[in-house]
C-alpha positions in Angstrom: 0.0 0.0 0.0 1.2 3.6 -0.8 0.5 5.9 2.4 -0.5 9.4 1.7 -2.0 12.2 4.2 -5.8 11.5 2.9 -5.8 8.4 1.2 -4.9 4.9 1.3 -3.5 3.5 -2.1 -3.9 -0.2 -2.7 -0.8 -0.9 -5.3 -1.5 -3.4 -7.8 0.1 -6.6 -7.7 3.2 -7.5 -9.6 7.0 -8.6 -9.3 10.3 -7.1 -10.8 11.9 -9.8 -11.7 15.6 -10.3 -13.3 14.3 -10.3 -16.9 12.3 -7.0 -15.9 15.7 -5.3 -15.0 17.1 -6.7 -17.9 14.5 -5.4 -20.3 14.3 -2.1 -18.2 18.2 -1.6 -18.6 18.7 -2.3 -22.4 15.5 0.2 -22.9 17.5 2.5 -21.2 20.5 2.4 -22.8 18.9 2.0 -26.1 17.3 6.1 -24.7 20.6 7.0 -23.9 21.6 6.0 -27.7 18.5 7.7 -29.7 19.5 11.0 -26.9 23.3 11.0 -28.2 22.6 10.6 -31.5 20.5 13.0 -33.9 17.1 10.7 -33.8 15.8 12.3 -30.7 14.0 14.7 -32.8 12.7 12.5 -36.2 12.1 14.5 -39.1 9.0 15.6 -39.8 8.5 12.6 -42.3 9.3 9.9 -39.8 7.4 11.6 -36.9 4.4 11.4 -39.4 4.9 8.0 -40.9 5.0 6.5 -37.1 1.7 8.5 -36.1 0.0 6.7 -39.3 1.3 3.5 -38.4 0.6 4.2 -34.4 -3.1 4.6 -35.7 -3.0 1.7 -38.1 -2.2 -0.7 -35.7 -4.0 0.4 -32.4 -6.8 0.6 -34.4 -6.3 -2.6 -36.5 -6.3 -4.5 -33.2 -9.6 -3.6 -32.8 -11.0 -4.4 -36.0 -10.6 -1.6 -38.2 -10.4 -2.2 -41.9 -8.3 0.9 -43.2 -5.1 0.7 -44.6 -2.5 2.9 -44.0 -2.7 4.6 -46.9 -6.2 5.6 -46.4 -5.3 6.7 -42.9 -2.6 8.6 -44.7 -5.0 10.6 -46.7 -7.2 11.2 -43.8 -4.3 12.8 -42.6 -4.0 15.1 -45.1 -7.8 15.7 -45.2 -8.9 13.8 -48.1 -11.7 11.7 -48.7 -11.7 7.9 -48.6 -13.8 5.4 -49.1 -14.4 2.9 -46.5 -17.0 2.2 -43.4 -18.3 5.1 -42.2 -17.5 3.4 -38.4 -14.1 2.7 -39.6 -13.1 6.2 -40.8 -14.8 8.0 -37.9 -12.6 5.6 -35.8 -9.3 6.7 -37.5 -10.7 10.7 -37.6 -11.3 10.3 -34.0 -7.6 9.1 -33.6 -5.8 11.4 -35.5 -7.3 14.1 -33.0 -6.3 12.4 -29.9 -2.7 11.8 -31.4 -2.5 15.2 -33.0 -2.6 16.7 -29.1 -1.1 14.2 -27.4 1.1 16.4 -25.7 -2.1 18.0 -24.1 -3.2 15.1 -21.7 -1.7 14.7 -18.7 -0.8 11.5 -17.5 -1.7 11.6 -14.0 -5.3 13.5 -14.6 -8.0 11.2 -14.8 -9.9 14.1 -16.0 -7.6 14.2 -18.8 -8.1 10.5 -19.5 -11.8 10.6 -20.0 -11.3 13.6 -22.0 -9.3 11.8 -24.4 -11.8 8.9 -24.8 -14.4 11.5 -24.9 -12.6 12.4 -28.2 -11.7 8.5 -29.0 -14.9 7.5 -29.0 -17.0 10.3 -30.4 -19.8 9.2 -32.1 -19.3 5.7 -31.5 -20.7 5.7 -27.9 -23.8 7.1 -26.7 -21.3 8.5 -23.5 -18.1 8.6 -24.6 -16.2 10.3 -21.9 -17.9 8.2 -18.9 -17.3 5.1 -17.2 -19.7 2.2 -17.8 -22.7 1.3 -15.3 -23.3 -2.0 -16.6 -21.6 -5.4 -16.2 -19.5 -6.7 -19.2 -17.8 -9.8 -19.9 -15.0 -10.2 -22.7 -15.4 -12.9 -25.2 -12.9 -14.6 -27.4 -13.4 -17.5 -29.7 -16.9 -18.0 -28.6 -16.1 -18.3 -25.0 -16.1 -15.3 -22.3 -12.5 -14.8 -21.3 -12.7 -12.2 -18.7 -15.6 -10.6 -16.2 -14.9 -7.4 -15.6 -15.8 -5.7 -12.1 -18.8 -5.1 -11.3 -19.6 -1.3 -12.8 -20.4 -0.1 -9.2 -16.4 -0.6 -8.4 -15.2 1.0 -11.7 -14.8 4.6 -10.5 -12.8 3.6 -7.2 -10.8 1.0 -9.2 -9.6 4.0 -11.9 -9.0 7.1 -9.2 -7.3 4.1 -7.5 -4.8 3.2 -10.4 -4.4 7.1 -11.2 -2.6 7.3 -7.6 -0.8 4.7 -8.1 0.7 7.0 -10.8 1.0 10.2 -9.0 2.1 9.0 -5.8 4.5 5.6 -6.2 7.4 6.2 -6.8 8.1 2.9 -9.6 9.7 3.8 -12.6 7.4 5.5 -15.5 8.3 2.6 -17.5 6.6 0.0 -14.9 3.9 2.1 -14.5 3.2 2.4 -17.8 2.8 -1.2 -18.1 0.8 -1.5 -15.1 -1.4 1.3 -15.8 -2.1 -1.1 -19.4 -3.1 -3.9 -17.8 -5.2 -2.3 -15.0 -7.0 -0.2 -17.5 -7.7 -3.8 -19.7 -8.6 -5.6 -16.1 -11.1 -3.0 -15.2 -12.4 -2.5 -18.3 -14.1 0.9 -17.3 -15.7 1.6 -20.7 -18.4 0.0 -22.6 -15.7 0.3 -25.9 -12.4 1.6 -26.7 -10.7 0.4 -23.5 -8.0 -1.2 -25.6 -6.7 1.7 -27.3 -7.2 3.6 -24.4 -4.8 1.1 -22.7 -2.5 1.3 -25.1 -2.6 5.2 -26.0 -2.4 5.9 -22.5 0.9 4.1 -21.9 1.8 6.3 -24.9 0.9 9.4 -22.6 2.9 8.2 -19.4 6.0 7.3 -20.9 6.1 10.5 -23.3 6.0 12.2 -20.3 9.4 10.9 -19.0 10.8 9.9 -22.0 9.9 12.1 -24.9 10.9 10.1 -27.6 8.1 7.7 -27.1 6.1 9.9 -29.1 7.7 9.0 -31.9 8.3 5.1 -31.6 4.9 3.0 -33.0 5.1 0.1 -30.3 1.5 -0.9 -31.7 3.0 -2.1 -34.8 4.7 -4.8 -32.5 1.4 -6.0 -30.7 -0.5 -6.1 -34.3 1.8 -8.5 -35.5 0.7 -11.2 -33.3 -2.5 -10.0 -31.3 -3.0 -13.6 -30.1 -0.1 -13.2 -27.6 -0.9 -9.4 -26.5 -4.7 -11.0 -25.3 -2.8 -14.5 -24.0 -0.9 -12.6 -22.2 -3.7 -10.6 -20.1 -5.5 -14.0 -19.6 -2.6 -15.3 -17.9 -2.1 -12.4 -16.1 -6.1 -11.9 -15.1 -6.0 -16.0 -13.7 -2.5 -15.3 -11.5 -3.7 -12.1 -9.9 -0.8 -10.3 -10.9 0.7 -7.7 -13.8 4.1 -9.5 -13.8 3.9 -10.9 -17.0 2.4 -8.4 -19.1 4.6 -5.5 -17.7 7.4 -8.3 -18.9 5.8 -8.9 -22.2 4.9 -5.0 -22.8 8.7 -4.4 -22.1 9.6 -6.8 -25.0 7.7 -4.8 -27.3 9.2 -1.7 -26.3 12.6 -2.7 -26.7 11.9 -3.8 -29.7 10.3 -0.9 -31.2 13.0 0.9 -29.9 15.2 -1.3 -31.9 13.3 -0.1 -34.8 14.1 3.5 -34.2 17.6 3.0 -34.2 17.9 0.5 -36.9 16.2 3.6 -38.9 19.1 5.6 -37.9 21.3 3.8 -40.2 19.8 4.6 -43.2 21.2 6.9 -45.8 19.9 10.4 -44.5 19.7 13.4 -47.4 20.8 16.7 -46.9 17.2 17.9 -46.4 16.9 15.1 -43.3 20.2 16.4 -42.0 19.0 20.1 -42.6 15.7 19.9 -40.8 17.3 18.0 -37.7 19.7 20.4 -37.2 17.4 23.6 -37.1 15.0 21.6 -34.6 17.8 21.5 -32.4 16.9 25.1 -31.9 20.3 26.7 -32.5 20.8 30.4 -33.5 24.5 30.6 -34.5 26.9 27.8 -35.4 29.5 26.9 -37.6 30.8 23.7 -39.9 32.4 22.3 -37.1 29.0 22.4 -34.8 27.4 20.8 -38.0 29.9 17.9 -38.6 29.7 17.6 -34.4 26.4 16.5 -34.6 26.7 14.4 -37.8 29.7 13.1 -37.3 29.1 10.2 -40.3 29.5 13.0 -43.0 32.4 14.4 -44.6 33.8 18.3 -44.4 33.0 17.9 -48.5 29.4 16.3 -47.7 29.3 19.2 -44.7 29.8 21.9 -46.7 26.9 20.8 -49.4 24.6 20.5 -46.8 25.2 23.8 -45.3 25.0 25.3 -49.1 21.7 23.6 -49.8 20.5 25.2 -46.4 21.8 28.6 -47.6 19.3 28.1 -50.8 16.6 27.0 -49.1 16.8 30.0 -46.8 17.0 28.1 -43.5 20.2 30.1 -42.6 22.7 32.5 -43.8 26.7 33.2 -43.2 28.7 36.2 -42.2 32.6 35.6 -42.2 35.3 33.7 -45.0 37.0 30.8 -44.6 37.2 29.3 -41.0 36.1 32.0 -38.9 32.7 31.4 -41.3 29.4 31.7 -38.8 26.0 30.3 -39.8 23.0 32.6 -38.4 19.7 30.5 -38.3 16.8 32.7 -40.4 
């Protein structure tokens, strides 16, 4: 239990075990990598290829029938042609993940906000937690009761001061938030992506780069063990598991991220990075500092090309040359 001057918090069960440090350690380290290298801030390309595919795959989980493609255009606000449930689904998502930096973590009146948006349309509440009972079925045979609706609200502001007031690392909590959220199941829909957007939220938080990394795409691949693995979880009483599982999927995403790194970059990638970084002077030798895979020859074309393009301009000759960001 976490003690607190007005409250008593019941902290949900679950173990850290050696594999859980393990997993904990390498995602770590594999932060400390993206953080030293110039993939902390993905261009503007990446950042909106991993939103698509964050959408595609939360929402594919669930059912929905769009392809990325169409998600893509819905992104750019064109028309597509496809179940009107299916597109509201994905329009709904793109405004949750287009603010994400907006919800706050710890608020639980940020957290029905979001579903509010999630689920616009789709519910008759959206926004509120159920007051009915509801079972979950898979395969023609009910896999998991969930509480009784009268416990729901206790259950949630429960779990919510679990996050603001133990002191486990974001990353665990993250996890355990997850599987509480798919445990209680407080909504008559959307508590899946809830669950998983919401880990989104929490870890952002701490670790910005998470906005960024499309751990979805891992649980699509093989939905069969993301739901084996709350089943096994729900009959030992405990988050162990999952959190271990969820930890995997992370570290591989992460992976993902940095395996992206090693691409061939173009000027224009290099370019946009660099003025993100929020710089107002610099010179070559501040450029090749944070690129340190390019050449003075492929340097100096870069900085050129960003001279074109109007991003900067130089005063100075020769080596005492300054870039001044426009």
């Amino acid at each position: 239990m976490i003690l607190s001057n007005d409250t008593i918090v019941q902290k949900p069960p679950y173990e850290i075990t050696s594999k859980i440090l393990k997993l904990t350690s390498s995602i770590f380290e594999k932060i400390g990598a993206i953080n030293s290298n110039y993939i902390n801030k993905p261009t503007t390309t990446l950042r909106k290829q991993n939103k698509i595919k964050t959408i595609h795959s939360s929402l594919k989980i669930e059912g929905n029938t769009l392809s990325e493609s169409q998600i893509t255009a819905l992104l750019e606000n064109k028309k597509v042609v496809g179940p009107k449930k299916d597109v509201l689904e994905v329009l709904n998502a793109i405004s949750v993940y287009n603010t994400l930096n907006k919800y706050k973590p710890n608020s639980e009146a940020s957290f029905l906000k979001a579903h509010k948006t999630l689920m616009d349309g789709l519910l008759n509440k959206p926004g509120n937690y159920r007051t009915e009972s509801v079972g979950i079925a898979k395969n023609d045979a009910v896999a998991h009761i969930a509480p009784p609706h009268k416990n729901v609200s206790f259950l949630m502001k429960n779990i919510f001061d679990y996050l603001k007031k133990d002191e486990e690392i974001a990353l665990i909590k993250s996890c355990v938030f997850h599987y509480e959220l798919e445990f209680i199941h407080p909504f008559t829909d959307g508590n899946g992506r809830m669950g998983r957007l919401w880990q989104t939220v929490i870890l952002m938080n701490s670790y910005p780069i998470f906005e960024y990394i499309p751990f979805e795409t891992s649980i699509s691949k093989n939905q069969d063990d993301y739901y084996k693995v709350l089943g096994v979880c729900d009959k030992l009483g405990n988050s162990t598991k999952f959190i271990t599982y969820m930890l995997s999927i992370i570290n591989r995403s992460i992976d993902d991220l940095l395996n992206f790194s090693n691409r061939t970059f173009t000027a224009i990638d290099r370019l946009e990075h660099f003025k993100n970084l929020g710089e107002t002077t610099f010179s070559r030798k501040d450029y090749m500092h944070i690129f340190k895979d390019i050449s003075s020859a492929t340097a100096s074309r870069d900085l050129k090309k960003g001279i074109e393009m109007n991003l900067f301009y130089k005063t100075g000759e020769k080596s005492k040359t300054i870039y001044v960001i426009s």
